[in-house]
C-alpha positions as MATLAB code, in Angstrom:
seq = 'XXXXXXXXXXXXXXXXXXXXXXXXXXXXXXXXXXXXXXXXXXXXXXXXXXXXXXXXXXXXXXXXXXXXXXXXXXXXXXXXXXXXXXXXXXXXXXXXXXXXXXXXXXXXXXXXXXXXXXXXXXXXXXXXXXXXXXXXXXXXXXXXXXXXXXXXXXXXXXXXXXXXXXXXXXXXXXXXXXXXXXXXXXXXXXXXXXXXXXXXXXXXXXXXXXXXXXXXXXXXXXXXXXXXXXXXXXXXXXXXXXXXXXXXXXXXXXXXXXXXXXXXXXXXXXXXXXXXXXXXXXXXXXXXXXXXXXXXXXXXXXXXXXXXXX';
ca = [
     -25.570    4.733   63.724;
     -21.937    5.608   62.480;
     -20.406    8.066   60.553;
     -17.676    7.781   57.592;
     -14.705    9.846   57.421;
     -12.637   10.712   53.867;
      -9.391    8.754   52.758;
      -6.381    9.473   53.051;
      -4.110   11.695   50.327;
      -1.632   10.232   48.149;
       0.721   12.551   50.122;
      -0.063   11.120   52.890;
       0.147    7.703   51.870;
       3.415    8.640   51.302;
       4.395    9.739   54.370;
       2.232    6.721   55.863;
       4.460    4.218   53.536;
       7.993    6.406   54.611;
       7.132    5.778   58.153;
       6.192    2.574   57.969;
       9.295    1.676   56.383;
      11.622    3.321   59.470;
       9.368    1.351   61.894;
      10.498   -1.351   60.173;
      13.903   -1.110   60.348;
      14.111   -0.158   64.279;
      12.074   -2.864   64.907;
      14.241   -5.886   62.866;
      17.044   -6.263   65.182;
      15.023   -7.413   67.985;
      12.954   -9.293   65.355;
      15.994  -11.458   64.282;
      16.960  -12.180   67.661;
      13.611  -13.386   68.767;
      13.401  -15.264   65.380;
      16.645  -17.242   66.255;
      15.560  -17.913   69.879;
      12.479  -19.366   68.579;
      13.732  -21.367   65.909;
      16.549  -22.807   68.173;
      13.955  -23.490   70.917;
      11.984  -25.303   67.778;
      14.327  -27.222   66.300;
      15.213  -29.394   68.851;
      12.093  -31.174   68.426;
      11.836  -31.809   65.203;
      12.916  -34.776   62.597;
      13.851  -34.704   59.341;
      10.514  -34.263   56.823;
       9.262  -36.683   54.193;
       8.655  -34.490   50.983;
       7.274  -34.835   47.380;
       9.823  -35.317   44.688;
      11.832  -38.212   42.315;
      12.731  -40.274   44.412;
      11.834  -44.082   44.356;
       9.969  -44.597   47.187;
       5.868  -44.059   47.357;
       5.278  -41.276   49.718;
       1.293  -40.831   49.674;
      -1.667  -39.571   46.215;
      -2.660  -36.020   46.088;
      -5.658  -34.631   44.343;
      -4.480  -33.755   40.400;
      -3.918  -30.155   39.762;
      -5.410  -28.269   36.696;
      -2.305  -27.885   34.528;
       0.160  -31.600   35.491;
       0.103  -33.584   32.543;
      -2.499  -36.441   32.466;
       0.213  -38.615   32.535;
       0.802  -38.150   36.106;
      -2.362  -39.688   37.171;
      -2.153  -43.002   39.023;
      -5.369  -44.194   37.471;
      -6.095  -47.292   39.702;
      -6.440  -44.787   42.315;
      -8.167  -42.203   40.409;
     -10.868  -45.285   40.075;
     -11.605  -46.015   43.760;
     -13.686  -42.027   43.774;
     -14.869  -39.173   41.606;
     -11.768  -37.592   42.141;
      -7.785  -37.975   40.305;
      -5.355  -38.419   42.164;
      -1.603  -38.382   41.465;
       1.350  -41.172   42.994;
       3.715  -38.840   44.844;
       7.209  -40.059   45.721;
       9.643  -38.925   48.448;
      12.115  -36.037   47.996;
      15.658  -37.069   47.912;
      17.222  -33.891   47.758;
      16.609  -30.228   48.486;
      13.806  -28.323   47.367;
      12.096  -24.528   47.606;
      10.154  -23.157   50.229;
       9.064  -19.552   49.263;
       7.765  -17.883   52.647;
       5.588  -14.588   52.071;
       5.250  -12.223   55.488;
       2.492   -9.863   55.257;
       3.600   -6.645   56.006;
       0.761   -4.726   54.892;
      -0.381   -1.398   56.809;
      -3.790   -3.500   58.544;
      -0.559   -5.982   60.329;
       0.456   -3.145   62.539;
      -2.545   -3.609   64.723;
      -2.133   -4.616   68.124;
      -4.428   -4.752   71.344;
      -3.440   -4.955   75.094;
      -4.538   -8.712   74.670;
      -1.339   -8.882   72.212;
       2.314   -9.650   73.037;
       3.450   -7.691   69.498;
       1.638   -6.102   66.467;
       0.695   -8.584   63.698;
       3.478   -7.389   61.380;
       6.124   -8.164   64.238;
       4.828  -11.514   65.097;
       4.359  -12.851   61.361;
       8.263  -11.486   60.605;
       8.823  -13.498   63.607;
       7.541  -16.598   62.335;
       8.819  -16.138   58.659;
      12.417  -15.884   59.868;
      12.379  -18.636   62.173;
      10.743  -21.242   59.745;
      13.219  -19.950   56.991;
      16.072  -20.853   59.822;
      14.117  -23.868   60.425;
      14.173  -25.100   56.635;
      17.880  -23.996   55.736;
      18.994  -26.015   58.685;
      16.933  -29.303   57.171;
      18.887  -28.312   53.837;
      15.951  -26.406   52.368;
      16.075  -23.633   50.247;
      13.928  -20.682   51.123;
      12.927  -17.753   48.809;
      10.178  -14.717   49.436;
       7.818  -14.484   45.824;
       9.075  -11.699   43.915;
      11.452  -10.229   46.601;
      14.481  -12.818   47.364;
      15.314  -15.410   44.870;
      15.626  -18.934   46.970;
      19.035  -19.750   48.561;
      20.273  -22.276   51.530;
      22.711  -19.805   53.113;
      23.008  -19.891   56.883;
      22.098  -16.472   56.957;
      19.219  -16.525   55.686;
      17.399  -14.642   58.194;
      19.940  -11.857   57.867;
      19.141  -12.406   53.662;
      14.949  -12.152   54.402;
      15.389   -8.870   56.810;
      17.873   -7.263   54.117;
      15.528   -8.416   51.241;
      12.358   -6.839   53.050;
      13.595   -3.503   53.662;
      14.600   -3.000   50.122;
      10.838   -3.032   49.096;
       9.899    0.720   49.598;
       6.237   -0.199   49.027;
       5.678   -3.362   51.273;
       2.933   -1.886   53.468;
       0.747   -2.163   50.182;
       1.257   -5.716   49.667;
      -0.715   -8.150   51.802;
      -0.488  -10.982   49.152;
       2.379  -12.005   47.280;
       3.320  -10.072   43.943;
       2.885  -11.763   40.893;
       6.358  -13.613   40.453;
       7.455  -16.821   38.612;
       7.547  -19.691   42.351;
       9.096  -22.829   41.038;
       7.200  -25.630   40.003;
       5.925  -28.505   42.710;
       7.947  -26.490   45.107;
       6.022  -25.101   48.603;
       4.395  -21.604   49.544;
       3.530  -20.477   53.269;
       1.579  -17.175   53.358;
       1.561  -15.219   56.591;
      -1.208  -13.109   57.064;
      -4.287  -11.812   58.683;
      -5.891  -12.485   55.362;
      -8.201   -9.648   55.513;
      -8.382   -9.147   51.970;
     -11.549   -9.988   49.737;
     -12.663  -13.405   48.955;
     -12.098  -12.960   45.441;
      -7.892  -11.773   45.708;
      -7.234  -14.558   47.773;
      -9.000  -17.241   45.440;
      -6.802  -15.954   42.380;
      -3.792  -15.678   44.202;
      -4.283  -19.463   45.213;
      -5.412  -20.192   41.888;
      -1.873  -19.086   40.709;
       0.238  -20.315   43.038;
      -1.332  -23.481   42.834;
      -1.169  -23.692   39.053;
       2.315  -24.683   39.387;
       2.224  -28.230   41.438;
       2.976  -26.037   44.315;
       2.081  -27.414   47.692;
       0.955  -24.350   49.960;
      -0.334  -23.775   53.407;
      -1.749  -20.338   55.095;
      -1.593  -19.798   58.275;
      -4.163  -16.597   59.568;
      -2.619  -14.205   62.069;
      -4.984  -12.441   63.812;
      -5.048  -10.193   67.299;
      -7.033  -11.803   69.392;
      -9.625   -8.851   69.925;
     -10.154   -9.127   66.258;
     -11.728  -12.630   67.112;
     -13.926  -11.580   70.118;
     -15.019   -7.747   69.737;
     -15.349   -6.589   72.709;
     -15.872   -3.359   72.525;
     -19.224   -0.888   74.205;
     -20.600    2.618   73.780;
     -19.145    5.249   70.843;
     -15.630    3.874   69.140;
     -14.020    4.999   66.183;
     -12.479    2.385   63.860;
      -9.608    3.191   61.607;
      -8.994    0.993   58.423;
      -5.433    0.909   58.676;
      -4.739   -0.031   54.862;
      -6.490    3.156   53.726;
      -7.195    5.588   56.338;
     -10.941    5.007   56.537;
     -13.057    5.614   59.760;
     -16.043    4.374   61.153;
     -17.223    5.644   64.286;
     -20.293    3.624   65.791;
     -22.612    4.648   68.410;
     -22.988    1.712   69.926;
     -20.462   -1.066   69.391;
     -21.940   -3.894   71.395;
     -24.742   -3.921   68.796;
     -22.204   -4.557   66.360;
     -20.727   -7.964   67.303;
     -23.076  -10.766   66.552;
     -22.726   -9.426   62.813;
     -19.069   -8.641   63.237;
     -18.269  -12.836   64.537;
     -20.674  -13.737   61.556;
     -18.864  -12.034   58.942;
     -15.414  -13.061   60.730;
     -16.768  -16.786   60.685;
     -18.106  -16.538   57.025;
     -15.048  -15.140   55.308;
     -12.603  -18.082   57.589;
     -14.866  -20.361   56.154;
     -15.114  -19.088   52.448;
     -10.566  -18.955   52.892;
     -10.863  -22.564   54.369;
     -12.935  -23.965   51.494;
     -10.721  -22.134   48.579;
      -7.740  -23.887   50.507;
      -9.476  -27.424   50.886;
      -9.929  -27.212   46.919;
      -6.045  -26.394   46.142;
      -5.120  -29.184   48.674;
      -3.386  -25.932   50.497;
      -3.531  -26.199   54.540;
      -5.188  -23.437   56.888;
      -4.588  -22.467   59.980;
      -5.010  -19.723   62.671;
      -2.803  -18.287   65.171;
      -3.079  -15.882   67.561;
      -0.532  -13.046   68.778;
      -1.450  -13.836   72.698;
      -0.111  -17.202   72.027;
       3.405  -18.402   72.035;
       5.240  -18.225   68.478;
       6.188  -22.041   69.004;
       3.450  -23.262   68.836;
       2.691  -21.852   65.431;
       5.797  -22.990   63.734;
       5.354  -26.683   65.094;
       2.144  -27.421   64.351;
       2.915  -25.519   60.365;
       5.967  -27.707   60.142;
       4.076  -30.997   61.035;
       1.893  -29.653   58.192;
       4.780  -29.660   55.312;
       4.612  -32.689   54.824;
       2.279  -35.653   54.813;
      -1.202  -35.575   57.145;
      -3.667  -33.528   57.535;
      -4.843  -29.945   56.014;
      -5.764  -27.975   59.228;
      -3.529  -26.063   61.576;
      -4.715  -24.732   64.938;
      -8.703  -24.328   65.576;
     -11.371  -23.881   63.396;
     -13.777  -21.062   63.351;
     -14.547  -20.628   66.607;
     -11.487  -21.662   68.195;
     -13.351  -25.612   67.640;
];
């Protein structure tokens, strides 16, 4: 059994979004700093990164897109499957990364399992990959907030740029903004959002040449459910609450559904040639931004463990 409580006002969405936005700002300061410490600590490992672009030297084939001109497709290739592929050549000079960090009101969860609330740790990771790329001579935009630039400030740019949205808590996919063509998109999320927005945000972004790769942030209670007896659950994008009897009976669905709508993400991915990946906020930020990084650039689509932690 559980019981459904109303939504929230307008009013106090308001207040909800006002809020929000001062927990925000406290919380940046120590959010740069542990950005910086992470992508130093990064860094240090890494080599420069092969890329697509016009240079002269053959790089790897990637499926064709719907909207490249036919003449892109290497046709000898194309011949070998069912499938066209296009010759892609290394980059020889600097290109765009746009980096989208959810922000949205469900980020703010965060369990005792957790070292930080979703929000904190996916600002985390957005500002140390943007240091990462600026320092390999990238250029690193957010869609429809910060037009791209390669200043060694970026961080400071990103943190500036994000507080100047008054509405960010609503947004847990990017806006609807021009992203330069065959440039590349991360997307930082927990990607709880329905099937359907994700698969036409991809579907745009994609339309471009872009090369993208999402990487699912999730608290790791979200994953396993433990939870017995009565509990009350709060929606936190719109104030919903369900409070069941008996949780435990809730679980086997709850994974299910979890595992379902990974997969249904995964596949939409697989079919843009986009990357996906999960990361948890009980594990070390480092780890995220390696294995993403080895992932811009040629090699395989998945970051991190399937569904399932396989």
């Amino acid at each position: 059994m559980f019981d459904l409580a109303q939504t929230e006002s307008r009013e106090d969405q308001a207040r909800r979004l006002m809020r929000d936005g001062e927990q925000l700002a406290a919380a940046l300061p120590r959010l740069v700093l542990e950005a910086r410490r992470v992508a130093s600590t990064v860094v240090h490992g890494l080599h420069g990164r092969r890329r697509a672009g016009s240079g002269e030297n053959f790089w790897q084939f990637r499926r064709f897109l719907d909207g490249e001109p036919a003449s892109r497709v290497d046709w000898r290739r194309s011949a070998r499957d069912q499938h066209l592929y296009v010759r892609e050549r290394e980059w020889e000079a600097a290109h765009t990364v746009w980096i989208w960090p959810d922000c949205s009101a469900s980020m703010q969860f965060v369990s005792p399992l957790a070292w930080e609330t979703k929000r904190d740790r996916c600002i985390v990771l957005a500002f140390a990959l943007a240091e990462i790329m600026v320092r390999g001579g990238e250029r690193v935009g957010i869609p429809g907030i910060m037009r791209p630039t390669a200043s060694r400030a970026i961080i400071d740019r990103m943190a500036d740029a994000l507080l100047a949205v008054p509405d960010l808590a609503n947004a847990s996919l990017p806006p609807k903004a021009p992203v330069s063509r065959l440039s590349e998109v991360v997307i930082l999320s927990d990607c709880l959002v329905p099937v359907e927005d994700f698969r036409a945000e991809l579907k745009s972004l994609a339309a471009t040449g872009s090369r993208g790769h999402v990487l699912q942030i999730n608290d790791p209670i979200e994953e396993t459910f433990p939870y017995k007896g009565r509990v009350e659950f709060e929606d936190l994008e719109d104030r919903l609450t369900i409070t069941a009897g008996r949780a435990e009976t809730w679980r086997d669905d709850y994974v299910a559904r979890l595992a379902a709508h990974r997969a249904a993400l995964r596949q939409d991915c697989d079919g843009r040639g986009w990357s996906f990946g999960i990361h948890r906020t009980d594990q070390p930020p480092a780890t995220a931004i390696l294995a993403l990084h080895q992932r811009m650039g040629p090699g395989s689509r998945d970051i991190g463990p399937r569904v399932g932690g396989r």
